[in-house]
C-alpha positions, -999 to +999 in steps of 0.1 A: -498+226+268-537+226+266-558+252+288-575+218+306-541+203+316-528+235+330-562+244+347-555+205+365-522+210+377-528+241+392-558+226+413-536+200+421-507+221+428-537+242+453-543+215+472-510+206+485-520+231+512-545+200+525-513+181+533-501+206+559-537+213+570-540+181+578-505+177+598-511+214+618-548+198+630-525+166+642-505+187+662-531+212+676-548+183+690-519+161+695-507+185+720-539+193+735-545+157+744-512+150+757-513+185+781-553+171+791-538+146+802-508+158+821-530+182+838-567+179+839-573+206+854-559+229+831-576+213+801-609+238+800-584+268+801-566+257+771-598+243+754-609+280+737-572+279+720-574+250+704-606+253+692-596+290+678-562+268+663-586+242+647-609+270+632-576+291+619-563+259+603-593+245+587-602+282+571-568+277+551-579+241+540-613+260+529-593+290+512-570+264+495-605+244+482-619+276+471-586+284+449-588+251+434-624+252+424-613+286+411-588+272+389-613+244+375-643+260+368-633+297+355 
């Protein structure tokens, strides 16, 4: 196998981590939506968590880029 088709797959293979990024965020604010709405009042408690979830989640779709552009360009 040639050094360019490896260096593809494994980018590809990197990014499957987007797929479960993308699913987590769903249900981080999925959830948050359907307990806003159950209880208003409650929703600016929960608010600082979710935004903490969303920034933990999306780090590991940036960490997962990274790798990938790691794989292509070095």
């Amino acid at each position: 196998m040639e050094l360019d088709a490896a260096k593809m797959i494994g980018a590809g293979l990197a990014t499957i981590a987007l797929a479960g990024v993308g699913v987590g965020l769903g249900n981080i604010f999925g959830n948050f939506m359907a307990g806003a709405l159950r209880n208003p009042s409650a929703a600016p408690k929960v608010q600082g968590t979710m935004l903490l979830g969303f920034a933990l989640t999306e780090s590991v779709a940036l960490f997962a880029l990274v790798i990938a552009f790691l794989i292509l360009f070095t």
